[in-house]
C-alpha positions as CSV (number, residue, x, y, z in Angstrom):
1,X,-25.1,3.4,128.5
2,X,-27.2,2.5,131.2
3,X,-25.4,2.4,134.9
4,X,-27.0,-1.1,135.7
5,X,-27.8,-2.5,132.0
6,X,-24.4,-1.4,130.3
7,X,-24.6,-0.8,126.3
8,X,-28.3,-0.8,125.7
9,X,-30.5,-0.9,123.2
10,X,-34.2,-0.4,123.1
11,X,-36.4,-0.9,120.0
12,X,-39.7,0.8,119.6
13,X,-42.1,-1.6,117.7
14,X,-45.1,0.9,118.1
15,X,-48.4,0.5,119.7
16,X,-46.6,1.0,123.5
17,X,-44.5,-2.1,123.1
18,X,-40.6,-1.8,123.8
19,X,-38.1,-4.4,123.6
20,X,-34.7,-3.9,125.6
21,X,-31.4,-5.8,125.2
22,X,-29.1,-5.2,128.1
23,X,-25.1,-5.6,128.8
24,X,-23.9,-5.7,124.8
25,X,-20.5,-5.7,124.2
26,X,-21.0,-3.9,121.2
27,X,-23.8,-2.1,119.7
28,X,-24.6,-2.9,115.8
29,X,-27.5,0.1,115.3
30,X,-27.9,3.6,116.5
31,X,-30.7,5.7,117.5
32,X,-33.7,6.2,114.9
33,X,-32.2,3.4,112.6
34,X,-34.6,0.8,111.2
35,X,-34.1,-2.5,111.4
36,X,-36.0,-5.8,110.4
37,X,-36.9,-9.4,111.8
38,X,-33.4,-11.1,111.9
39,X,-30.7,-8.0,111.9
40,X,-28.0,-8.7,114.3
41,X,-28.6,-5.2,116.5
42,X,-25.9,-6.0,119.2
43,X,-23.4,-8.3,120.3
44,X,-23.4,-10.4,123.7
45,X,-21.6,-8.7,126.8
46,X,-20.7,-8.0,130.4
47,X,-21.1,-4.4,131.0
48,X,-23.2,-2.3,133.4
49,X,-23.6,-4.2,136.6
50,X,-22.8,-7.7,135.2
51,X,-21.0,-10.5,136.7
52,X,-20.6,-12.2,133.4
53,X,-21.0,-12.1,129.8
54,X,-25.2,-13.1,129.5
55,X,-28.1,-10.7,127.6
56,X,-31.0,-9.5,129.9
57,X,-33.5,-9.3,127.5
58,X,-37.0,-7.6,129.0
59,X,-40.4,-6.5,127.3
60,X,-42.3,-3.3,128.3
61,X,-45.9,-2.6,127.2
62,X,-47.1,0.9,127.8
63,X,-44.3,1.8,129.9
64,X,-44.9,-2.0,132.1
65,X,-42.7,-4.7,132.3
66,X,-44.0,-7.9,131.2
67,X,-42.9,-11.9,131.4
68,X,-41.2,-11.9,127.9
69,X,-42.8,-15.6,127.6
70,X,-45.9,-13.7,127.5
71,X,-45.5,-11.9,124.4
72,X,-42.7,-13.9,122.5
73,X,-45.6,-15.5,120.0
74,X,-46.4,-11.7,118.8
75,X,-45.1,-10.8,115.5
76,X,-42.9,-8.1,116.7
């Protein structure tokens, strides 16, 4: 658990690119499991620093945050 994101998960897709999924309620897959376009991973939440139940979704290239709009057309 992150202090400011809550349950987290982050998912490796390779070639630098991270995807992270912030404030879950509950978390569906642990560390080093696989998973494929479509799984459920986690469920919606409120924790961390959270003033209501919402997902912050965020995309990192190389270690960089980026506009998730950006890269949502990539086959990830």
């Amino acid at each position: 658990e992150l202090f400011f994101g809550g349950n987290t998960i982050i998912l490796d897709h390779g070639q630098g690119i991270h995807t992270v999924y912030m404030h879950l309620s509950q978390l569906r897959v642990g560390c080093a499991d696989s998973v494929s376009k479509g799984d459920v991973i986690g469920l919606l939440g409120s924790t961390g620093r959270s003033s209501g139940p919402h997902l912050h979704f965020g995309v990192k290239i190389s270690d960089i945050s980026v506009n998730p709009l950006s890269v949502l057309n990539l086959d990830l």
